[in-house]
C-alpha positions as CSV (number, residue, x, y, z in Angstrom):
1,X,6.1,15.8,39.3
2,X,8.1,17.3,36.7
3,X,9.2,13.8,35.3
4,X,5.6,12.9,35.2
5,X,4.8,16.1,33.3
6,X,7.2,15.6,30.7
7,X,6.5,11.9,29.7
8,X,3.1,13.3,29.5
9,X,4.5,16.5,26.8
10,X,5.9,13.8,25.4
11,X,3.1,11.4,24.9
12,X,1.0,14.5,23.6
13,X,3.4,15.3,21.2
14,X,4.2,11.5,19.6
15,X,0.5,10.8,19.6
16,X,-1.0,11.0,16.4
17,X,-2.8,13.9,15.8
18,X,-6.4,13.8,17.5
19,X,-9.3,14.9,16.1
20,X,-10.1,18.8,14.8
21,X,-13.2,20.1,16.3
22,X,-14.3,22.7,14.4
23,X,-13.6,25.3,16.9
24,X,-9.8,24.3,17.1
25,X,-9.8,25.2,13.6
26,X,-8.0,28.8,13.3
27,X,-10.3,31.6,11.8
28,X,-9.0,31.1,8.0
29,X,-9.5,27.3,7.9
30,X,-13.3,27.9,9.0
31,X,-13.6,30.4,6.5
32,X,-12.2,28.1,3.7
33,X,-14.1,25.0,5.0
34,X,-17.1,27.3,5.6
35,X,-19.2,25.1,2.8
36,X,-18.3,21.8,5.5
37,X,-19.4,23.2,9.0
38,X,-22.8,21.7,8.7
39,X,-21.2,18.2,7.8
40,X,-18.2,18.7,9.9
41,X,-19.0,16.5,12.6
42,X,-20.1,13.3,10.9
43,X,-16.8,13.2,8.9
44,X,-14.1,10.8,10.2
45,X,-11.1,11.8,12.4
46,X,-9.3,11.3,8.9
47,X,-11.3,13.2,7.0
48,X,-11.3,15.8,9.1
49,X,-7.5,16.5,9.4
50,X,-7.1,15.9,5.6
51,X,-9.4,19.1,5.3
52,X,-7.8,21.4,8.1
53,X,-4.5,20.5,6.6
54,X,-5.8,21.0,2.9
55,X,-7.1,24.4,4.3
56,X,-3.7,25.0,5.9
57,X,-2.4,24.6,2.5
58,X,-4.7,26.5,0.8
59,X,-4.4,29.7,3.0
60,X,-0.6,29.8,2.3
61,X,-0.9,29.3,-1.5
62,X,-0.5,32.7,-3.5
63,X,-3.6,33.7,-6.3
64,X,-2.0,31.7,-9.1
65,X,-1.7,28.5,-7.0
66,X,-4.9,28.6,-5.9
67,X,-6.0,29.4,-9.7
68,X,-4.3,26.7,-10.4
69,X,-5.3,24.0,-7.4
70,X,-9.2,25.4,-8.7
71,X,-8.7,24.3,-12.4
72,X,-7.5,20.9,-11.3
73,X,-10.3,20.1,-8.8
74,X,-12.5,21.3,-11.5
75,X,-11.0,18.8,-14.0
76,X,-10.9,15.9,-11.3
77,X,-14.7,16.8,-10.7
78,X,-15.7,16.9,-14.7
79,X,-13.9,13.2,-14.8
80,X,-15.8,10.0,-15.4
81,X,-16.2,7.8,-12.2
82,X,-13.8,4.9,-14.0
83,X,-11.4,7.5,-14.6
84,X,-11.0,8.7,-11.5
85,X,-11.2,4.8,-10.0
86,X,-8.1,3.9,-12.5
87,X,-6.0,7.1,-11.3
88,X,-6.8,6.4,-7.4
89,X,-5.6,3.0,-8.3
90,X,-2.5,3.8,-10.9
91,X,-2.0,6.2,-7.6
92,X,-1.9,3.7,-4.5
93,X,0.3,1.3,-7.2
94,X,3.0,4.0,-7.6
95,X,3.7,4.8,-3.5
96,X,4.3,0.8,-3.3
97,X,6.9,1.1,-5.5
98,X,10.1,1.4,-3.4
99,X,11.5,5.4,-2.8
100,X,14.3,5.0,-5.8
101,X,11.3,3.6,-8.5
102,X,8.9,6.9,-7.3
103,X,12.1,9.4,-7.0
104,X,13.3,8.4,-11.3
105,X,9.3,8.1,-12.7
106,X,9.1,11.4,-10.9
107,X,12.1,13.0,-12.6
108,X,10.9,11.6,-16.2
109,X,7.9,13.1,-15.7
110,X,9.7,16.6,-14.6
111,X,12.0,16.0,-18.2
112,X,8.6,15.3,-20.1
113,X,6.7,18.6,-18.9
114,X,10.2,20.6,-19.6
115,X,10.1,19.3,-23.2
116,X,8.6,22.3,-25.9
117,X,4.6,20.9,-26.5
118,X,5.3,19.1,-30.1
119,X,7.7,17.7,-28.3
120,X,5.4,16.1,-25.8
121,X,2.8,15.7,-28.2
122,X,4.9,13.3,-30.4
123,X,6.0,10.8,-27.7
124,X,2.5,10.5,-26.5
125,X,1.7,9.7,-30.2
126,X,4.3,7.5,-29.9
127,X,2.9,5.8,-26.5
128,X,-0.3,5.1,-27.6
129,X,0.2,3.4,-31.0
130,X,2.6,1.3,-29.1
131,X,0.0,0.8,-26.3
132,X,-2.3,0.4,-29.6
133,X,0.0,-2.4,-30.7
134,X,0.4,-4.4,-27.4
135,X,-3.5,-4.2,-27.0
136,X,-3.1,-5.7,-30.7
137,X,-0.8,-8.5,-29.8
138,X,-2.9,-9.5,-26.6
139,X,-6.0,-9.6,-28.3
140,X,-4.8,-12.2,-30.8
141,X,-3.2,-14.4,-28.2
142,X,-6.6,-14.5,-26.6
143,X,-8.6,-14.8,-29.6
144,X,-5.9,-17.7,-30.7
145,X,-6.0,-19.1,-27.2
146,X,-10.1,-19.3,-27.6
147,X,-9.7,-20.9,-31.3
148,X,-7.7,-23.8,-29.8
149,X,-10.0,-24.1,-27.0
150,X,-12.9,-24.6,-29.5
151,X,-11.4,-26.9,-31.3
152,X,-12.8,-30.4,-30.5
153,X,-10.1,-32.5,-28.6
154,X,-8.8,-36.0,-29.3
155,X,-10.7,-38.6,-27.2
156,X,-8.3,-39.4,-24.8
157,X,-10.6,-40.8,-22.3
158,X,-10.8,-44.9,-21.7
159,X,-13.9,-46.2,-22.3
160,X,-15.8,-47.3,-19.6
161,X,-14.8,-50.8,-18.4
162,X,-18.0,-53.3,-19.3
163,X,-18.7,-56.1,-17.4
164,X,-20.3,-59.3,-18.2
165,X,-24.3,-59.0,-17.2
166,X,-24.7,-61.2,-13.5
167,X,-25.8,-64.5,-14.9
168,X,-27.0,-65.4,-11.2
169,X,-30.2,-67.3,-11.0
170,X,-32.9,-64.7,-9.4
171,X,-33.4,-65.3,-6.1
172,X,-30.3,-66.3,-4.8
């Protein structure tokens, strides 16, 4: 019996997480997620454990993280729809690149925000008249690409092959 019991602890505690009802949700998660009760059950199983775990999160943050969790949610919500779509996607791009590529772009962009604000101002300056200039370059390739695709081409097919008319007499 006891062997049983334990594979079965065990399986419980591999598993991946079930679903939160909203009553397994401690009193400070429900109060956070009070705006979702009414919706609570037609989210999915994934939805619903991203919001008790953003709620755990959230309870545990002190004033000025949650100031500061407010003002980017704010500015996420203000964004255009193909803003946000190119982020989510510049997003999902960056955790396919392997650990070591997401572990170095994530220390340059600690050693940007370190740098004094003129600092940072100047380099993205910098970035975007380069980013200016490849945008530049591209557009002529295209636009030199379409110019030699206009161009009328050298006849290079054969023509047809003609054959002498049938000379038989009709009827035969």
């Amino acid at each position: 019996m006891i062997k049983y019991s334990s594979i079965l602890l065990l399986m419980i505690l591999c598993s991946p997480a079930v679903a939160v009802d909203w009553d397994e949700l401690d009193r400070r998660q429900q109060e956070i997620l009070k705006p979702y009760h009414g919706d609570w059950n037609s989210f999915t199983e994934e939805q619903r454990q991203h919001y008790a775990a953003g709620a755990s999160r959230w309870a545990k943050m002190n004033r000025t993280g949650q100031s500061e969790m407010q003002q980017r949610f704010s500015s996420w919500q203000a964004m255009p729809d193909v803003r946000k779509r190119a982020l989510i996607q510049r997003f999902s791009e960056f955790k396919k690149l392997p650990a070591e590529d997401q572990r170095r772009l994530r220390q340059t962009q600690q050693d940007f925000q370190s740098l004094p604000g003129g600092e940072q101002k100047r380099l993205r300056q910098k970035y975007e008249r380069e980013q200016k200039a490849d945008r530049s370059k591209s557009f002529e390739k295209f636009k030199n690409r379409r110019r030699a695709n206009d161009r009328p081409q050298a006849n290079t097919r054969r023509p047809p092959e003609r054959r002498p008319p049938d000379r038989r007499p009709p009827g035969r």
